[in-house]
C-alpha positions in Angstrom: 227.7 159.3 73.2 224.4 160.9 72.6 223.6 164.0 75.2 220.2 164.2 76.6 218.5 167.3 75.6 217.8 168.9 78.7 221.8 168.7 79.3 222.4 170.9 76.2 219.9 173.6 76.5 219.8 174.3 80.4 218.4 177.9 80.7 219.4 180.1 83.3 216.9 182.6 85.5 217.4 185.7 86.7 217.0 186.4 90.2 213.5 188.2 89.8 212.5 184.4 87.7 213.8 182.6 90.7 211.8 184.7 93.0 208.7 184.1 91.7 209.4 180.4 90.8 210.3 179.4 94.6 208.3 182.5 96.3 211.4 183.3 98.2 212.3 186.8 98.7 215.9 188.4 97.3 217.0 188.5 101.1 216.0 184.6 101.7 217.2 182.9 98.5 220.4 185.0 99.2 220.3 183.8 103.1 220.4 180.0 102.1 222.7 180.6 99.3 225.1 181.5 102.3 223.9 178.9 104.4 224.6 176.1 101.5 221.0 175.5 101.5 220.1 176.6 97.8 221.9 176.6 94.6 224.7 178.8 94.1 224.3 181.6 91.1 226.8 182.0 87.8 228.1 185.2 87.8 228.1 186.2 84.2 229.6 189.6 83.8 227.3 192.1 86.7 224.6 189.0 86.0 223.3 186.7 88.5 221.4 183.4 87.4 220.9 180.3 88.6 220.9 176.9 86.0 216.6 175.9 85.5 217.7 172.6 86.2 219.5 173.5 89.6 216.7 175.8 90.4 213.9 172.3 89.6 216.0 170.2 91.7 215.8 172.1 94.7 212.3 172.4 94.6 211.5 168.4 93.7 213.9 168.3 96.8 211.6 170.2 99.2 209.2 167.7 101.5 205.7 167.5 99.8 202.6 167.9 102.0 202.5 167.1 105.9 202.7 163.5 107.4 200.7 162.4 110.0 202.5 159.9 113.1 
């Protein structure tokens, strides 16, 4: 079974990376961490980071643009 390359090298951010990648503050991306409504970090020693690919997801996830009725 061949594994895709974007399984095997999945980089992680730190929070500061994660900040400027969604332009949510520390407080919010915290906030809807809580809430269930953003990916949850790996805690890697004191570290915090969040999986690239997680972090992608949620944002291909977000509505694009506003519709008109």
């Amino acid at each position: 079974m061949k594994i895709p390359h974007e399984k095997i090298l999945d980089p992680l951010m730190r929070q500061q990376a994660v900040s400027l990648k969604t332009t949510l503050s520390r407080t919010e991306i915290y906030r809807r961490v809580k809430c269930g409504e953003f990916p949850q970090p790996i805690r890697i020693g004191r570290t915090i980071a969040w999986k690239t690919s997680e972090i992608d997801a949620w944002i291909d996830s977000l509505p694009r643009g506003v519709q008109k009725k």
